[in-house]
C-alpha positions in Angstrom: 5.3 18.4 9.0 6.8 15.7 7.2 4.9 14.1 4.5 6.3 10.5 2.2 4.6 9.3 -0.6 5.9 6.0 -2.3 4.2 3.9 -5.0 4.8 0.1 -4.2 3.7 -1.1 -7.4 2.0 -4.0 -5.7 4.8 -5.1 -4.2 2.8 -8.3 -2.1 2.7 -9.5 -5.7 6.5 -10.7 -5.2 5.7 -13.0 -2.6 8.7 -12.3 -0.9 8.6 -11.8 2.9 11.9 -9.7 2.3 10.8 -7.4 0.0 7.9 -6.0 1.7 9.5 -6.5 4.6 12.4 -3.6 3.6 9.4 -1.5 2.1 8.0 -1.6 5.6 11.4 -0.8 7.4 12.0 2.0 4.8 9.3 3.4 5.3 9.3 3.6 9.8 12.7 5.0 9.5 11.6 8.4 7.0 10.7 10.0 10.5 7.5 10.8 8.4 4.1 12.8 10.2 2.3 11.1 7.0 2.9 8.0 4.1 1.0 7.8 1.0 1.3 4.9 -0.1 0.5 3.7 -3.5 -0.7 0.3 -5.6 -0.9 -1.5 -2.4 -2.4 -5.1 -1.8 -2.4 -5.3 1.9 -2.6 -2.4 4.8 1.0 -1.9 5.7 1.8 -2.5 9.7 3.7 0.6 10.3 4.4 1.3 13.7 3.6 5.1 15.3 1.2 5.8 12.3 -2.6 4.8 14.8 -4.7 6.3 11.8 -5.1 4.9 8.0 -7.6 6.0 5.3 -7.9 3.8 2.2 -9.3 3.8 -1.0 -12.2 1.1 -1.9 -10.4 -1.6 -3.6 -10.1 -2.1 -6.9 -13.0 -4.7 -8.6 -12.4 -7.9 -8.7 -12.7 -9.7 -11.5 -13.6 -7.1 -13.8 -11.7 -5.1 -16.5 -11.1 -1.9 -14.9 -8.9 0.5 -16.1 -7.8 -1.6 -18.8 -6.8 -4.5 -16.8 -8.4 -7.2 -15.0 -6.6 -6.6 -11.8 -7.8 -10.4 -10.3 -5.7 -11.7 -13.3 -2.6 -9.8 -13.0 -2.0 -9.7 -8.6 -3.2 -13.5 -8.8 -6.6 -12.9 -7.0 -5.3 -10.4 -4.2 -7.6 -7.7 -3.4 -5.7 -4.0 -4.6 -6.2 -0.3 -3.1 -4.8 2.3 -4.9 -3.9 4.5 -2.3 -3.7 4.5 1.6 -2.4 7.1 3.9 -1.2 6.4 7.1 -0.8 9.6 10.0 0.0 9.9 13.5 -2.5 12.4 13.4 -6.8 11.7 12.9 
């Protein structure tokens, strides 16, 4: 079993149709059985992987963590971490 874990560091935040866009293809073509995925602002559409767990996202509007994470990803909702698995 093959498992990937990469931290995106919120990469949505970048607003660049590209860049998550090559995160995306990156990640399809690691032949992976699971990705963990990390700091994430939107459910990735990976193909082949049916099942995805998240995390409850991060408060909004709060300080959480030391941050007020509404402020710094401009209002986009955050998980921390999702895994998605061709198996349930």
């Amino acid at each position: 079993m093959k498992v990937s874990i990469l931290n995106i560091d919120w990469a949505s935040k970048y607003k660049s149709k590209t860049h998550i866009s090559s995160i995306i293809e990156t990640l399809s073509k690691t032949a992976s059985d699971i990705i963990i995925v990390t700091e994430s602002l939107q459910r990735l559409m990976l193909p082949r992987y049916e099942y995805v767990y998240q995390t409850k996202s991060i408060p909004e509007n709060i300080l959480y963590e030391g941050l007020n994470y509404s402020d710094y990803l401009k209002g986009e909702l955050a998980t921390r971490v999702a895994i998605y698995s061709k198996y349930e």
